[in-house]
C-alpha positions, 0 to 999 in steps of 0.5 A: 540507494537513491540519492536525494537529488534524484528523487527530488527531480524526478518528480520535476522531469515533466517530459517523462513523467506525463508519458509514463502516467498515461501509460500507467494509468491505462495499464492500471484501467485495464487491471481494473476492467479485468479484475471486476468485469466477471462481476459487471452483470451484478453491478448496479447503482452506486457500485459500478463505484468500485472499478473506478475507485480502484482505477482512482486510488491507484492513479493518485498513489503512483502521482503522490509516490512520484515526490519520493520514488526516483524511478516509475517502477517503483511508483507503478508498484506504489499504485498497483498495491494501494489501488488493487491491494486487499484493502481498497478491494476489501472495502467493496464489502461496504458501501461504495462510498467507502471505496471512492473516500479511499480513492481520494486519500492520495489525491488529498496528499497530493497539494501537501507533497508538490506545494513549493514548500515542501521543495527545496529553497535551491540545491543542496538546501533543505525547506525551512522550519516556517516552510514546513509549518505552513505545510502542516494544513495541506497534510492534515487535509485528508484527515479533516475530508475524512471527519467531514466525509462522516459528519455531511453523510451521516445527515443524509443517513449515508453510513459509508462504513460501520461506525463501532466496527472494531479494528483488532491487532489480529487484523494487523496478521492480514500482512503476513497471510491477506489471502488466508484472512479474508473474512475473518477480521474487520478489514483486509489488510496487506500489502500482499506477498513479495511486496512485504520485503520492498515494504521493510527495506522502504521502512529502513530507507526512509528512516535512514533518512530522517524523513520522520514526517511520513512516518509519523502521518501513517502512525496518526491514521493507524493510532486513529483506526484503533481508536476503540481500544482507548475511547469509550463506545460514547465517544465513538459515536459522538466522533461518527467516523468508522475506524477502518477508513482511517486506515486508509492513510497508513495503507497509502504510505505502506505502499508509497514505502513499498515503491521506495524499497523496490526503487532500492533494490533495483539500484542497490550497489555492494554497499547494500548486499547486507540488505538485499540478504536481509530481504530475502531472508524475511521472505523465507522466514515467512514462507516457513511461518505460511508452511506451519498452519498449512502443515497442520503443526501451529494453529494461530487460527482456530477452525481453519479449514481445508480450503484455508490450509491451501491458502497458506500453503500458497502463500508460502509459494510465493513467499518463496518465489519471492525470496528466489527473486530477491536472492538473485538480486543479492547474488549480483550486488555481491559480484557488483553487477547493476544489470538493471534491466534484469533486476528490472525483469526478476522483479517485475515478474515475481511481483506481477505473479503476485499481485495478479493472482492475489488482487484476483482472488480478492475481488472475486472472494469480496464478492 
């Protein structure tokens, strides 16, 4: 859907690329004031930490998604589901601190994602085997702020989250239904609604293309963040880091992944209506799994509420709005009409309903 080429320069077209980051990153301040200025009256102290962080964690997952992501859409998508996702956002249920660590975590990528040889040597040549190795520091580098992170804080008493909070497989349900779950797991997962099927098909891309290296960095944060379900409560403790801030790192890659899908399906050609349908697919089918603890006829979650019922109902309207969108688009691959700036329109729409309603609901319920 996008060729090499065009991601590797579009990171290096500095012309456009300043431009399109200021006007991101006040695009991304304004989001941020609207989302906590009903809460400024109660800020104090270290959280008046939490809008900057989200503004933060935003900025440095639109920059670092500019190393694989051809289009700024795509990137802007990057940013807006890491910074104001339900993780980062959830995170306001704990220290401050935990939130400004979260921010850093793109920014720590960033040296390992421009660095001279992660670029090709000339085109058409891929970096050498010495190359990547020297590599492999720079992205071991947030893993290693983060371990410090916990050791220099624990010697001032400073706990940015809990060290034996328990990170469950129930909490990995926060990407079907993050709206529904808040609350009842350790931390928020999710990348919200219509994003999951921009999440699949960037999955899909980046495996297509062998590029394994980003994959296997989001499988150490995750392995990491469920570190409880194979080390001992005395090994935890001696380690004294918290499980939910390793998961940042898989959380900063699904969105870069969710940047990527919707570069693809923006540019999708004939060759890929099969994924596009597929896509849209995945989003019905979620809409209908929503539709069941809202009609009452499966209960994966015991005690379910009224107000939880209408969440899930919710979510499976946007599930469905979303698959409309992305079935729209599959109906123009199909007759091979580009159109970009309506595939642009469709989408953009679809996902701004989400995201702003969604981010909405979260920052006022973690409050």
């Amino acid at each position: 859907m996008s060729d090499p080429a065009s991601i590797q320069s579009a990171i290096r077209n500095s012309k456009s690329a300043i431009p399109w980051f200021i006007a991101t990153a006040a695009l991304y301040a304004a989001f941020a004031v609207y989302l906590y200025w009903p809460h400024f009256s109660r800020l104090a102290g270290w959280e008046w930490l939490l809008p900057v962080s989200a503004w933060g964690a935003a900025c440095g997952g639109y920059l670092l998604s500019r190393r694989w992501v051809a289009g700024c859409t795509g990137s802007l998508l990057a940013g807006l589901v890491y910074g104001f996702g339900p993780f980062l956002l959830g995170l306001a249920r704990f220290h401050p601190a935990s939130s400004l660590l979260a921010a850093g975590v793109p920014w720590l990528f960033l040296p390992a994602a421009v660095s001279r040889a992660s670029r090709p040597r000339s085109e058409g040549k891929m970096p050498s085997t010495r190359g990547k190795w020297l590599r492999l520091p720079l992205w071991l580098l947030p893993f290693v702020v983060i371990a410090l992170f916990f050791y220099l804080s624990a010697g001032r008493r400073l706990f940015a989250a809990p060290l034996q909070a328990n990170v469950r497989l129930l909490d990995l349900a926060g990407f079907l239904a993050p709206l529904a779950l808040i609350g009842r797991g350790t931390a928020v997962l999710g990348v919200y609604h219509v994003p999951i099927a921009a999440l699949v098909l960037g999955l899909a891309m980046v495996w297509k293309a062998r590029r394994y290296g980003i994959l296997l960095i989001a499988a150490a944060g995750l392995v990491l963040a469920f570190s409880k379900s194979f080390l001992s409560a005395g090994s935890l403790a001696w380690l004294g880091i918290s499980p939910i801030l390793w998961l940042s790192i898989p959380m900063l890659w699904c969105a870069i992944l969710c940047g990527i899908g919707l570069q693809g399906l923006i540019e999708a050609g004939p060759a890929d209506k099969r994924w596009v349908l597929a896509a849209a697919i995945l989003l019905g089918v979620l809409a209908i799994v929503a539709l069941l603890p809202a009609a009452g006829g499966f209960q994966v979650f015991p005690g379910l509420g009224d107000g939880e019922d209408r969440l899930f109902l919710q979510t499976a309207e946007i599930y469905l709005v979303g698959a409309g969108a992305i079935g729209f688009i599959y109906l123009l691959t199909r007759q091979n009409l580009r159109l970009h700036w309506l595939r642009w329109a469709i989408l953009c729409a679809a996902l701004g309903v989400d995201i702003f309603v969604s981010a909405t609901y979260v920052a006022d319920k973690v409050f």
